[in-house]
N, C-alpha and C positions, 0 to 999 in steps of 0.2 A: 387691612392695607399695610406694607409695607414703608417703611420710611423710605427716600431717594438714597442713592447710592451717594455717598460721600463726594467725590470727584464732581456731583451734578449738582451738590447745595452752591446755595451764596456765600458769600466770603461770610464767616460767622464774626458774633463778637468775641471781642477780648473780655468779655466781661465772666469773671467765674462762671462755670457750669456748677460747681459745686462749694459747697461753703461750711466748712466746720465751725462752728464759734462757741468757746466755752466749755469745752464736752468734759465731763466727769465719768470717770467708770470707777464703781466699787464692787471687788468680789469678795467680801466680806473684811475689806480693809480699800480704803481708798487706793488708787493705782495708777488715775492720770487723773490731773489736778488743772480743768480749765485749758485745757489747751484751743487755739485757734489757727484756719490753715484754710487758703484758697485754694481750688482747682483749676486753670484755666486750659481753655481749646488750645490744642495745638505744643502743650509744655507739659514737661516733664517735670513734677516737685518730688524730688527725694526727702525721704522720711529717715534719719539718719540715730544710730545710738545704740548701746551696747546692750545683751541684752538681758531682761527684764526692765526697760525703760517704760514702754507702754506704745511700742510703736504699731507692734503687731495689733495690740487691741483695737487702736483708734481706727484701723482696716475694716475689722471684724466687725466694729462699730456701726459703722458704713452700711453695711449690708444687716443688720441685725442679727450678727451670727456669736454673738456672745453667748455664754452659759444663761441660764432661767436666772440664776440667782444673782446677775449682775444689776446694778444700779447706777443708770446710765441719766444722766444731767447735760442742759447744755441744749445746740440745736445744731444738728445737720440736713442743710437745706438742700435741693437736687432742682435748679431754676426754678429756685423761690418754693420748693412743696417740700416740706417738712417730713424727714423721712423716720426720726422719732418717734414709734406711738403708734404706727402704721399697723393695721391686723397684718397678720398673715398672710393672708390671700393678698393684699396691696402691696406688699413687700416683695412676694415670688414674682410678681410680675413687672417688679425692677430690675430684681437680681436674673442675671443672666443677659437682659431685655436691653435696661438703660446704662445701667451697670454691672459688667463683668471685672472675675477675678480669676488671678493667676496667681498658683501655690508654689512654694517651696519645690516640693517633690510630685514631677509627673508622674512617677510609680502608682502613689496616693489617688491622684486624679483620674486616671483612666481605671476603667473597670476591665481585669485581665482577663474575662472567660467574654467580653463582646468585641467584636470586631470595634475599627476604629469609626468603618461607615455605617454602625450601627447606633453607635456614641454621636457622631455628630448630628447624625440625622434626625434624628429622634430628641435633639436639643432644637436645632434648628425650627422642626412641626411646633414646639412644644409653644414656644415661645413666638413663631412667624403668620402658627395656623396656615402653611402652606403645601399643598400637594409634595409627595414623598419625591418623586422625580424632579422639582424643585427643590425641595431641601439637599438632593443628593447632588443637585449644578453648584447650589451653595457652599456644601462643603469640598467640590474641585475647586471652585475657585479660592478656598479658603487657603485650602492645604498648599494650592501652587504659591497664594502669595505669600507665604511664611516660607519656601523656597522646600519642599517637604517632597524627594523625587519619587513622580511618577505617581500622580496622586491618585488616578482612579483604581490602578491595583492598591494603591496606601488603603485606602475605603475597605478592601476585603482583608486587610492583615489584623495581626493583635498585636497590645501594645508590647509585649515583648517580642516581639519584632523587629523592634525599633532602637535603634541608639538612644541614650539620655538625653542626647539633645534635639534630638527626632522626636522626641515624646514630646516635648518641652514646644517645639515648634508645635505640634498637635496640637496641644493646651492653649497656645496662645492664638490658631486659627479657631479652636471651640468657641474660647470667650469672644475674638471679635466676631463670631459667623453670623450675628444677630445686631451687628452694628448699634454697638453700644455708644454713647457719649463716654462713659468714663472707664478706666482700666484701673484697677487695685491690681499689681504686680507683687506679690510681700514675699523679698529673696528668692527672686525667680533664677539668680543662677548658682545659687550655694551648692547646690550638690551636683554640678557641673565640672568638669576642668577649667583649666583656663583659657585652652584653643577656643573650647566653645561656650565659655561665656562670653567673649569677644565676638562671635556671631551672633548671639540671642541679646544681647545688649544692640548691636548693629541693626538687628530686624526692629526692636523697640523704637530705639529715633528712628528709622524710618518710618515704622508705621504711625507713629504717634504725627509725625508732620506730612503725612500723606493723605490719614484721616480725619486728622484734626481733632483727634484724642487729649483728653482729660486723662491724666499719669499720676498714678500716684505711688511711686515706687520704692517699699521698702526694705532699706537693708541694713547690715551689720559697717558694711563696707565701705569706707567712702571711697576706695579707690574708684569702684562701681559709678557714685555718685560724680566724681572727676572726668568720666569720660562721657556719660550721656545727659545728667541734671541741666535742668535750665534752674532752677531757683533747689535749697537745700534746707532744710529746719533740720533743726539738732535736739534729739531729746536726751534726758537725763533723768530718773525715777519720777518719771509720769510726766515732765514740767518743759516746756521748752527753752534752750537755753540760749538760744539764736538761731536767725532765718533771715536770710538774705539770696541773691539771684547766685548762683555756684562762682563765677570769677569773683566777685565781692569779700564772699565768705571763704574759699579756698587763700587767697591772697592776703585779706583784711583781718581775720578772723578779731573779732570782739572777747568773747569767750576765754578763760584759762580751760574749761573742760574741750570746746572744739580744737584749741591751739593743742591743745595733749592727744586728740583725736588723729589732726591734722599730721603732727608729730611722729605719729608711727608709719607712714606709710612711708615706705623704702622711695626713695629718692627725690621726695617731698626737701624743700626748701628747708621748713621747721624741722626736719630729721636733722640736718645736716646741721642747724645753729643750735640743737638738743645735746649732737654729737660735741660739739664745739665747748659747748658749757658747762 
């Protein structure tokens, strides 16, 4: 049985879907040291810091996509089920299901020798157990709502077919086509322009407040994190170094390392009193 469509639930709680607390990862040397981090319905938390910080990992975390040899401490909880520890077989059947993820580079993600309506579809079965002609309404409807034109011919093209940012739409109707709770986004528009990062960032607040998605969006950038964050942690070689709601933190900043963050971005406040001093 499928879950109800989003738009048909009850108003959900505010209470985290998702709850990092304490996580340690060692891959042969310590790398993120106890960090802690809510997810809530309907918000977006940016995951913010330069990189080798440990923000990518804490992602990978998540999903248990870490190397064999890491040594992961700590507890990540998915509404109270511990997802630490979990076989394999228990774990595939979050990933994708309750939580999907969106990579870097759509290139990466789509496999070039399958069509795209062979990609999703066949995500879709995997994970819905639902007749093929059902998966294939799934994925029209997925691809219209990422704004992806003309979606049932979209279904028979391949991914080089497609614009960078057409791919990137793709990726993020695959991950939500199975109506996840929660979205791992980690630099979803780095290898983007800038026109269209400004769409693919636009489709994210939207569909994050439409579905009432759990975000967890990480990136290098905080300009990124200045236009769609609702709350922002900062990390610093594994350790977090402040998290507050995005106006709090952009404005107040606590931190000398986030105020130096803050600092570089062209036409930021703190650029201007950097400039000054």
């Amino acid at each position: 049985m499928t879950r109800p469509d989003p738009a048909l639930r009850a108003i959900p709680s505010r209470e985290p879907v998702l709850r990092i607390k304490d996580l340690t990862i060692a891959i042969g040397r310590p790398l993120v040291h106890g960090i802690s981090l809510d997810l809530t319905p309907g918000r977006i938390h940016g995951l913010a810091g330069e990189s080798g910080s440990g923000k990518t990992l804490t992602s990978l975390a998540v999903l248990g996509l870490l190397p064999r040899s890491a040594e992961v401490g700590g507890s990540i909880t998915l509404e109270g089920t511990e997802l630490l520890g979990l076989k394999r077989t228990q774990l595939n059947a979050v990933r994708g299901r309750r939580i999907a993820m969106v990579f870097q580079d759509p290139s990466t993600s789509l496999h070039p020798q399958l069509t795209i309506g062979h990609q999703l579809t066949a995500h879709i079965r995997a994970h819905l157990k639902v007749p093929k002609a059902e998966a294939r309404r799934r994925a029209i409807v997925e691809l219209d709502r990422v704004h992806v034109p003309d979606p049932e011919h979209a279904l028979r093209r391949y991914p080089h077919q497609f614009s960078g940012g057409q791919r990137q739409r793709i990726c993020i109707a695959g991950a939500l086509a199975c109506d996840p709770e929660v979205l791992l986004a980690d630099e979803p528009t780095t290898a983007l322009d800038v026109t269209v990062q400004a769409g693919i960032l636009e489709l994210l607040r939207g569909l994050t407040s439409e579905r009432e998605l759990a975000v967890l969006l990480v990136t290098h950038d905080l300009g990124v994190m200045s236009a769609i964050a609702d709350d922002v942690t900062v990390m610093r070689s594994g350790r977090i170094v402040e998290s507050a709601p995005r106006a709090e933190l952009f404005h107040n900043p606590k931190d000398e390392y986030t105020r130096s963050l803050l600092a570089a971005l062209p036409g930021s406040p703190l650029e201007k009193e950097a400039q000054r001093g």
